[in-house]
Biopython code that builds the backbone (N, CA, C, O; Angstrom):
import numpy as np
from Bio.PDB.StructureBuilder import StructureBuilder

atoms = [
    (1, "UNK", "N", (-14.627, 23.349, -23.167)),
    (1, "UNK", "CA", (-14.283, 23.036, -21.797)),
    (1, "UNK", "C", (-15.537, 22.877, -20.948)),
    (1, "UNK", "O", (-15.408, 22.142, -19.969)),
    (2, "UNK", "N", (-16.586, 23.372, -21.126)),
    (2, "UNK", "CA", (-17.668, 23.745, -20.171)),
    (2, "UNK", "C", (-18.255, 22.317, -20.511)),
    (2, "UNK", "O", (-18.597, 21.596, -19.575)),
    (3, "UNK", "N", (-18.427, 21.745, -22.231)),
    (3, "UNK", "CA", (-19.266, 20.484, -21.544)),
    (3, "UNK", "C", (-18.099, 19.196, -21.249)),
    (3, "UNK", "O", (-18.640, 18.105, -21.424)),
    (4, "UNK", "N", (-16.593, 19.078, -20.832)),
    (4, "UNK", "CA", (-15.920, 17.917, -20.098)),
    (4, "UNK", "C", (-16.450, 18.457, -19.363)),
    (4, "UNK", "O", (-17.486, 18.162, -19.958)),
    (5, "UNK", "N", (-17.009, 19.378, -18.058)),
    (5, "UNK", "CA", (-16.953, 19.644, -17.059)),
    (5, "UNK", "C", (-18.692, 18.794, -16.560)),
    (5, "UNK", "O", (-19.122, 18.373, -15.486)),
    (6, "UNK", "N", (-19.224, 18.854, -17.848)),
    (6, "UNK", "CA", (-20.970, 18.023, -17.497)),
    (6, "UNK", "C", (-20.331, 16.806, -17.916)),
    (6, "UNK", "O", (-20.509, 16.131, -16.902)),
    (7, "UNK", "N", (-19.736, 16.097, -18.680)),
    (7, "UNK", "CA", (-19.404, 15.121, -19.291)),
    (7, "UNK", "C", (-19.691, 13.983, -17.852)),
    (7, "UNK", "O", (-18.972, 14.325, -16.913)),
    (8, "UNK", "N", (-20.373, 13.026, -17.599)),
    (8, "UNK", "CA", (-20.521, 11.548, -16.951)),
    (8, "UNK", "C", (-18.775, 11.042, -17.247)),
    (8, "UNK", "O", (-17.835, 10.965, -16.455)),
    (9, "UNK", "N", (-18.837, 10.828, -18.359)),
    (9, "UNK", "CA", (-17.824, 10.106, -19.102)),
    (9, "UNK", "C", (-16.644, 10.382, -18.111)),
    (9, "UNK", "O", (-16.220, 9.588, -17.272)),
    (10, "UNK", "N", (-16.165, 11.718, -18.370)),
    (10, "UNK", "CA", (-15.228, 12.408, -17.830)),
    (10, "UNK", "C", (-15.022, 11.985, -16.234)),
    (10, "UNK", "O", (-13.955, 11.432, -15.966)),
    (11, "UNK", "N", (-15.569, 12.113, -15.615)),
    (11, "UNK", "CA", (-15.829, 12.052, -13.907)),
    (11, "UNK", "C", (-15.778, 10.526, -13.771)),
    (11, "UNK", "O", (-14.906, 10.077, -13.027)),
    (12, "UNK", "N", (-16.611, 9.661, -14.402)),
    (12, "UNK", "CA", (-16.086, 8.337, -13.969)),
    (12, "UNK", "C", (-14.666, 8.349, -14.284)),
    (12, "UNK", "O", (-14.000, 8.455, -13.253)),
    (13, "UNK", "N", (-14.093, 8.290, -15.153)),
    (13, "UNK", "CA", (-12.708, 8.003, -15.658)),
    (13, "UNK", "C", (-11.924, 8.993, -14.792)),
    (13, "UNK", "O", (-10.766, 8.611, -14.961)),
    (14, "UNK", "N", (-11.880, 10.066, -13.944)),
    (14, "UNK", "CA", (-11.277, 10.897, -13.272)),
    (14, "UNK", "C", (-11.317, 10.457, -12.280)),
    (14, "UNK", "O", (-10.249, 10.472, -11.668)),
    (15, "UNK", "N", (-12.629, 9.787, -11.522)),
    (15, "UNK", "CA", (-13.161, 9.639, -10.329)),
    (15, "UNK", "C", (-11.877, 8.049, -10.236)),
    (15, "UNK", "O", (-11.109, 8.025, -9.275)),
    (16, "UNK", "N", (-11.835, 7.259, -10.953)),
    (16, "UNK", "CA", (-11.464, 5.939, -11.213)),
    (16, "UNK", "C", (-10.046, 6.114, -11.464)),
    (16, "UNK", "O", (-9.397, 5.081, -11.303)),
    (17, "UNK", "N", (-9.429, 7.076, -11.794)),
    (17, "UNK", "CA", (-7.834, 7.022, -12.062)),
    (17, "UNK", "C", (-7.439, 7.536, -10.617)),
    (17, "UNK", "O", (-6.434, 7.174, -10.007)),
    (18, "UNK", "N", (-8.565, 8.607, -10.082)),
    (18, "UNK", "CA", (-7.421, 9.405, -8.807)),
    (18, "UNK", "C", (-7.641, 7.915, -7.327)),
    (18, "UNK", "O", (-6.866, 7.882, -6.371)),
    (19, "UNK", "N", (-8.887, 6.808, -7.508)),
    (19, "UNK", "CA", (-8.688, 6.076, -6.906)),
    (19, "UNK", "C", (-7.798, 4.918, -7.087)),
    (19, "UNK", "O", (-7.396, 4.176, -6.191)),
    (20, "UNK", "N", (-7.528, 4.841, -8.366)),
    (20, "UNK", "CA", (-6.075, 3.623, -8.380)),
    (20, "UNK", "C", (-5.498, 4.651, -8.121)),
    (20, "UNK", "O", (-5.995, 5.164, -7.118)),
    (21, "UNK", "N", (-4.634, 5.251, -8.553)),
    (21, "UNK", "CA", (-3.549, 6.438, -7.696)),
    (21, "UNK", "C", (-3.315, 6.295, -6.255)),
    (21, "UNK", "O", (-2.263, 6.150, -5.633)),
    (22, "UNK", "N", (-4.780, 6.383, -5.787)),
    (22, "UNK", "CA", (-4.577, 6.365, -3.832)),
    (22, "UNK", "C", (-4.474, 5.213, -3.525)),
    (22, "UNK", "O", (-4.052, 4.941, -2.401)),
    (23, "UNK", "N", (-4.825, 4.206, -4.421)),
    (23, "UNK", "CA", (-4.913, 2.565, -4.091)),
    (23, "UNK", "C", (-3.266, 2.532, -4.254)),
    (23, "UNK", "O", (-2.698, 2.493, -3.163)),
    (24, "UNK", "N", (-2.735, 2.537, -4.952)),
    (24, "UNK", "CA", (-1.242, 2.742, -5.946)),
    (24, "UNK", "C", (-0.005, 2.719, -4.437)),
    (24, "UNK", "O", (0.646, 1.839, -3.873)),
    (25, "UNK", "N", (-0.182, 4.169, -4.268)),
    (25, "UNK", "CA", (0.423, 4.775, -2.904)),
    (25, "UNK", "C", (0.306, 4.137, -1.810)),
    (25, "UNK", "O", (1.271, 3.892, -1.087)),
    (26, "UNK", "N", (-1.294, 3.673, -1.468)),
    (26, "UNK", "CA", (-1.379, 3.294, -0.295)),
    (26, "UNK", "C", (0.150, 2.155, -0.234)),
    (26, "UNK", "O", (1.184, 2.255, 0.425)),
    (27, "UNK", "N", (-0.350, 1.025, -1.320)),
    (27, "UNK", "CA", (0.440, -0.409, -1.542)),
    (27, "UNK", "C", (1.413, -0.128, -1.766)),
    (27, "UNK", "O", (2.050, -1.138, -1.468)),
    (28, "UNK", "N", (2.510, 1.019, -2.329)),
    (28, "UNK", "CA", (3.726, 1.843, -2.342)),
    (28, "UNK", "C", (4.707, 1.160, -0.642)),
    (28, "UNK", "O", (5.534, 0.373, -0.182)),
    (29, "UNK", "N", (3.336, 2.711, -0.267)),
    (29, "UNK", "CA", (3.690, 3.049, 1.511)),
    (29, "UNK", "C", (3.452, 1.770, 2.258)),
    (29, "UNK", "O", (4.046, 1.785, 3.336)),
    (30, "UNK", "N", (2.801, 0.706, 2.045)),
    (30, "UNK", "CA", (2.669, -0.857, 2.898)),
    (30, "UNK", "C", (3.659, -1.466, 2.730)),
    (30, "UNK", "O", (4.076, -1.972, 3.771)),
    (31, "UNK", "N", (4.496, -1.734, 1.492)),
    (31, "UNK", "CA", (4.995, -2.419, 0.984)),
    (31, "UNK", "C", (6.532, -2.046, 1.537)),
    (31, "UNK", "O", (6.943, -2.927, 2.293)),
    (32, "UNK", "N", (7.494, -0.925, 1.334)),
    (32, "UNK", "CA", (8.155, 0.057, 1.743)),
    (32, "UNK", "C", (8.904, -0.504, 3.333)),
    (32, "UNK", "O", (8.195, -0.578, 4.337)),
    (33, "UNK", "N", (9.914, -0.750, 3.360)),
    (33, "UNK", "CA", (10.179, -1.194, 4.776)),
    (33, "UNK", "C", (10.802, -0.347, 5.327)),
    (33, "UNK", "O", (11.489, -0.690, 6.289)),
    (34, "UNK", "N", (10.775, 1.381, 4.811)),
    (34, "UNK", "CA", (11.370, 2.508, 5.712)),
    (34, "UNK", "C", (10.460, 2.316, 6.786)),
    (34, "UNK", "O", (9.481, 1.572, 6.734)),
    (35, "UNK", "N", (10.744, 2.879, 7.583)),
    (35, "UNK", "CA", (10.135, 3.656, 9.102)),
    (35, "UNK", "C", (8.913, 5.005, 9.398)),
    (35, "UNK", "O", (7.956, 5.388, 10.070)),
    (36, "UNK", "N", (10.025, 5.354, 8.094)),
    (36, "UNK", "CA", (9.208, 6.802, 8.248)),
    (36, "UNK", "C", (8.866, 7.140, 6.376)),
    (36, "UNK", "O", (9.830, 6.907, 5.646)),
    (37, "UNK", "N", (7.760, 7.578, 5.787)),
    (37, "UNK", "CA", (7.149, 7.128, 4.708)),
    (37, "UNK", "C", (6.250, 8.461, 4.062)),
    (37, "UNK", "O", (5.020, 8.464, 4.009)),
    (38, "UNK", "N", (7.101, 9.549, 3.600)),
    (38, "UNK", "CA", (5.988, 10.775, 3.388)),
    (38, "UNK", "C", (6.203, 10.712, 1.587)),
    (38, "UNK", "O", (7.239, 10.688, 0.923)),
    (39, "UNK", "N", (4.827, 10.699, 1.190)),
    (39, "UNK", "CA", (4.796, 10.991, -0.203)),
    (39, "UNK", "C", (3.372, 11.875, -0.256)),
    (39, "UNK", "O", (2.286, 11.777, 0.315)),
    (40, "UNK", "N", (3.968, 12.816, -1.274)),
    (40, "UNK", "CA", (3.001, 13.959, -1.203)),
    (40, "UNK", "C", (2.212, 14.699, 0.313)),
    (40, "UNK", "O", (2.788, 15.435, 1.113)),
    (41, "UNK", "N", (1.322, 14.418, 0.355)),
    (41, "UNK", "CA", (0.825, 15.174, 1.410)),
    (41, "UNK", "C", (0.701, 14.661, 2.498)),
    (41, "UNK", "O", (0.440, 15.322, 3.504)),
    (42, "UNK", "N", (0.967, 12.589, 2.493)),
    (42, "UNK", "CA", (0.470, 11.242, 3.068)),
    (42, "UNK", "C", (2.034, 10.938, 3.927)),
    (42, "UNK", "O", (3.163, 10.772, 3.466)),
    (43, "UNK", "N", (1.575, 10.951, 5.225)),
    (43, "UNK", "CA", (3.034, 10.922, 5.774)),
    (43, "UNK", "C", (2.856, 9.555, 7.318)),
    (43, "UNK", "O", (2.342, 9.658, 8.432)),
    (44, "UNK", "N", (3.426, 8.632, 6.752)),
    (44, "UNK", "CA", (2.980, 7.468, 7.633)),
    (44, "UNK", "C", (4.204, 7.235, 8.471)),
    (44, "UNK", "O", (5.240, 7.464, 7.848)),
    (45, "UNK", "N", (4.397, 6.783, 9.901)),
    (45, "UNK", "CA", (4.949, 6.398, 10.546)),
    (45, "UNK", "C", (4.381, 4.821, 11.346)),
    (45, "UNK", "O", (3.383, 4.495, 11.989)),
    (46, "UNK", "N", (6.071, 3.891, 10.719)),
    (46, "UNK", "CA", (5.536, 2.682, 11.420)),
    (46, "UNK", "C", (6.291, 2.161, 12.022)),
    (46, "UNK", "O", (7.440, 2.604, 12.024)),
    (47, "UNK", "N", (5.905, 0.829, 12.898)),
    (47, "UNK", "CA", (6.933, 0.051, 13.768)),
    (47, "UNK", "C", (7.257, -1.203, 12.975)),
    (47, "UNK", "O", (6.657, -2.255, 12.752)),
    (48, "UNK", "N", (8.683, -0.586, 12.563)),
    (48, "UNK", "CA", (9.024, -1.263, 11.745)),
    (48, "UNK", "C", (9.575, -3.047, 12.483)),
    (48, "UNK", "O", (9.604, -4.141, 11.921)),
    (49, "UNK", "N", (9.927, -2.663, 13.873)),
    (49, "UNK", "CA", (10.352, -3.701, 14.315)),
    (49, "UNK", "C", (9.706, -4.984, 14.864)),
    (49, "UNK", "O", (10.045, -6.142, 15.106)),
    (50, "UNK", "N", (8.359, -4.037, 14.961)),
    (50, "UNK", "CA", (7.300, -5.490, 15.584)),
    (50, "UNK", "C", (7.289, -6.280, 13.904)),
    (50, "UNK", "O", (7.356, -7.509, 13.906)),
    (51, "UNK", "N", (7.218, -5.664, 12.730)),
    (51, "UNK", "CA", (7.058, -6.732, 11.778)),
    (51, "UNK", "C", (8.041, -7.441, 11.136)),
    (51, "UNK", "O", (8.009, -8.450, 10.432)),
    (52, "UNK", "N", (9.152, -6.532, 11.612)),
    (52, "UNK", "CA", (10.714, -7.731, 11.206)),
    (52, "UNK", "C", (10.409, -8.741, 11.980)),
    (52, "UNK", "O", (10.564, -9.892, 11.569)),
    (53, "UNK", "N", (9.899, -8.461, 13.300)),
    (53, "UNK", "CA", (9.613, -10.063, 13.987)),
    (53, "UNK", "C", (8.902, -10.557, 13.524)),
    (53, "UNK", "O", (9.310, -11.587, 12.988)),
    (54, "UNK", "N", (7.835, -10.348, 13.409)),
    (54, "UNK", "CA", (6.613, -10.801, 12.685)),
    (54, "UNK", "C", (6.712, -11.725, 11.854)),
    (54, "UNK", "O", (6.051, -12.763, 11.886)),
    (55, "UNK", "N", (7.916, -11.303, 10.674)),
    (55, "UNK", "CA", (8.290, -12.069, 9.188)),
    (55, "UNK", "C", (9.033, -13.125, 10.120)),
    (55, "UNK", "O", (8.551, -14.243, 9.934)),
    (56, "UNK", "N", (9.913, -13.123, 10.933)),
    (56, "UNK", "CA", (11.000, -13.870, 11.352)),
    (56, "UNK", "C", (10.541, -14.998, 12.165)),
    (56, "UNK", "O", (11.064, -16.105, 12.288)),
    (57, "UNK", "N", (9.335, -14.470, 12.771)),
    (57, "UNK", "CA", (8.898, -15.789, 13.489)),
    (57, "UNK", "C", (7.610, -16.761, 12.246)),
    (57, "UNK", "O", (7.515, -17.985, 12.336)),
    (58, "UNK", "N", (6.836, -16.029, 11.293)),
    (58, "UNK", "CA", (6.623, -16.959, 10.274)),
    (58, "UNK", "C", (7.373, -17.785, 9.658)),
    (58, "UNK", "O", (7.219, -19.006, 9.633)),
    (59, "UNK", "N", (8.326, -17.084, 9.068)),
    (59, "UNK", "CA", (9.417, -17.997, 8.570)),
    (59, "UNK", "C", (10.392, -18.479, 8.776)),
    (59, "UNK", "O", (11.230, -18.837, 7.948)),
    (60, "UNK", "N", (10.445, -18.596, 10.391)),
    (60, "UNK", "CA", (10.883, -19.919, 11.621)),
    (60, "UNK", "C", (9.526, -21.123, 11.273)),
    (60, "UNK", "O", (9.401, -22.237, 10.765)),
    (61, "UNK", "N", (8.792, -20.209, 11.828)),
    (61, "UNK", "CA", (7.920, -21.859, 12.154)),
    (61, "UNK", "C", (7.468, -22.417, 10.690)),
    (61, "UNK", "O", (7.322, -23.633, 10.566)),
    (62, "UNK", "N", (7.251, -21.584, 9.621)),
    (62, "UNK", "CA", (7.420, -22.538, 8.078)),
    (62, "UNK", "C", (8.226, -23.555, 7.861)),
    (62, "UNK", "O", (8.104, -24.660, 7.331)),
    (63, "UNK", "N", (9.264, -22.839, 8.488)),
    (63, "UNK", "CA", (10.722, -24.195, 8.661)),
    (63, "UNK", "C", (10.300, -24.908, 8.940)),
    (63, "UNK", "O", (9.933, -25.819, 8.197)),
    (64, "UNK", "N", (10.074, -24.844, 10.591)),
    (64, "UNK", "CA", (9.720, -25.744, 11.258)),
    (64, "UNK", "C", (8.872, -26.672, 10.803)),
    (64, "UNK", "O", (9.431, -27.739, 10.553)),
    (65, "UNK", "N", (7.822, -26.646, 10.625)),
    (65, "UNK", "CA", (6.723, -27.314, 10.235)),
    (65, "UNK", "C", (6.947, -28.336, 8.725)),
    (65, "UNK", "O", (6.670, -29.527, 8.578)),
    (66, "UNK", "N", (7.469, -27.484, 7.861)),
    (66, "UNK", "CA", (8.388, -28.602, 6.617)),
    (66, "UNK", "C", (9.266, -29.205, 6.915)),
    (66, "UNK", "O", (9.801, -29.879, 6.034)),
    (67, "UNK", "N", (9.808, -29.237, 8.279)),
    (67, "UNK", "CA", (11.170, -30.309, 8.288)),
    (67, "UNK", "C", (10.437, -31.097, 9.090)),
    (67, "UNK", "O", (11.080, -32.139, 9.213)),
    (68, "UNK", "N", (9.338, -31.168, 9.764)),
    (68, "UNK", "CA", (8.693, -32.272, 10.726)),
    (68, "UNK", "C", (7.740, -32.743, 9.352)),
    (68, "UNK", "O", (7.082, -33.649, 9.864)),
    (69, "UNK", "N", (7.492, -32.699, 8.576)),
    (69, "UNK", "CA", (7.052, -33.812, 7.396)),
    (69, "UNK", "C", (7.810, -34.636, 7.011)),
    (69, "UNK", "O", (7.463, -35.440, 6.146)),
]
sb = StructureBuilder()
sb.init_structure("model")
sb.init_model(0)
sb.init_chain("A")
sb.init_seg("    ")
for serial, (resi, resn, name, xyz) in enumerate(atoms, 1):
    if name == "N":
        sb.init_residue(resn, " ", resi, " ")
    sb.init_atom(name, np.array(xyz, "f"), 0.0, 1.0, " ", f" {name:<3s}", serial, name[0])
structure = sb.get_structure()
C-alpha cells in the first residue's frame, strides 16, 4: 500500500478519473431540465423558464428563416 501511495502512475489515473467524474455531473446537471438539481454534495438551482424561452424563440426563428428560402 505505501508504494500506490508514491506511485506517479496512480495519481495521474486518480487525478484524471475524479475529473471526468466532475466533468460527467457537471453535463448531467446542464443537461437536466429540473429546476432544482442536487447530486451528492453539488446542489444547483436554475431558471428554468428564461431557457424554455430561449429554446422557443431559436426554434421559431429556425423556422422562420427555412421557410423564407
Amino acid at each position: 500500500m505505501y508504494q500506490l501511495v508514491e506511485d506517479p502512475v496512480f495519481w495521474s489515473f486518480f487525478l484524471t478519473t475524479t475529473t471526468a467524474f466532475i466533468f460527467g455531473m457537471s453535463k448531467l446537471i446542464s443537461k437536466s431540465r429540473c429546476k432544482k438539481c442536487k447530486i451528492l454534495c453539488c446542489e444547483i438551482e436554475r431558471d428554468v423558464e428564461i431557457e424554455e424561452k430561449e429554446a422557443e424563440f431559436e426554434l421559431t426563428h429556425t423556422h422562420n428563416q427555412l421557410n423564407s428560402l
